[in-house]
Residue, then its C-alpha position, 0 to 999 in steps of 0.5 A: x500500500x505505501x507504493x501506491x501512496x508513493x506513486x500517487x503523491x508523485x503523480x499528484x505532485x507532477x500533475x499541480x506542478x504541471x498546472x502552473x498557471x505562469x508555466x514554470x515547474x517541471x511540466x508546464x502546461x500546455x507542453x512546449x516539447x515532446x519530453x514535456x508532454x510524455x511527462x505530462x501523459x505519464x503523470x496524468x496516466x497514473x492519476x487515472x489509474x490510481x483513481x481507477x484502482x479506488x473506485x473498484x475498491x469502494x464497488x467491492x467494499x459496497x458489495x455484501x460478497x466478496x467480488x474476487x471469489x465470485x468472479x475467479x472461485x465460482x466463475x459468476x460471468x454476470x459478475x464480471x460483466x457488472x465489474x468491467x462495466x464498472x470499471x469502464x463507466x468510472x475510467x470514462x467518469x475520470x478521463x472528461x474530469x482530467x480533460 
């Protein structure tokens, strides 16, 4: 877990960094080079990804089953149908938030 608090802090810190209204920082955004903006797409890909991670977590921790054992014990495929749609609706949610 404190990888992904780490990840998460560094990601967050590179993407405020990036927001800098005057355009200093390390990323300044809009990216005036190519490196900046592979820079930029890293940090605000695992932004997205660690938000995407979470909101999975909270769908399982609302769920009164385990959703791991139903989908790769029991092989419930209404199950899984429900969590990739999920995990699809909460990626798209994140993608026009960061946009």
């Amino acid at each position: 877990m404190s990888l992904l608090t780490a990840i998460l802090g560094a990601a967050l810190f590179a993407t405020t960094t990036a927001m800098a209204a005057d355009g200093t920082g390390v990323l300044p955004w809009p990216p005036e080079t190519f490196l900046q903006a592979i820079l930029g797409s890293v940090a605000f890909g695992l932004v997205g990804i660690v938000l995407a991670i979470a909101g999975f977590k909270l769908f399982d921790a609302a769920t009164p089953f385990s959703l791991e054992k139903e989908i790769c014990e029991k092989g419930n495929l209404a199950v899984a149908i429900v969590c990739a749609a999920m995990i699809l609706g909460i990626c798209l949610i994140i993608s026009k938030a960061m946009s």
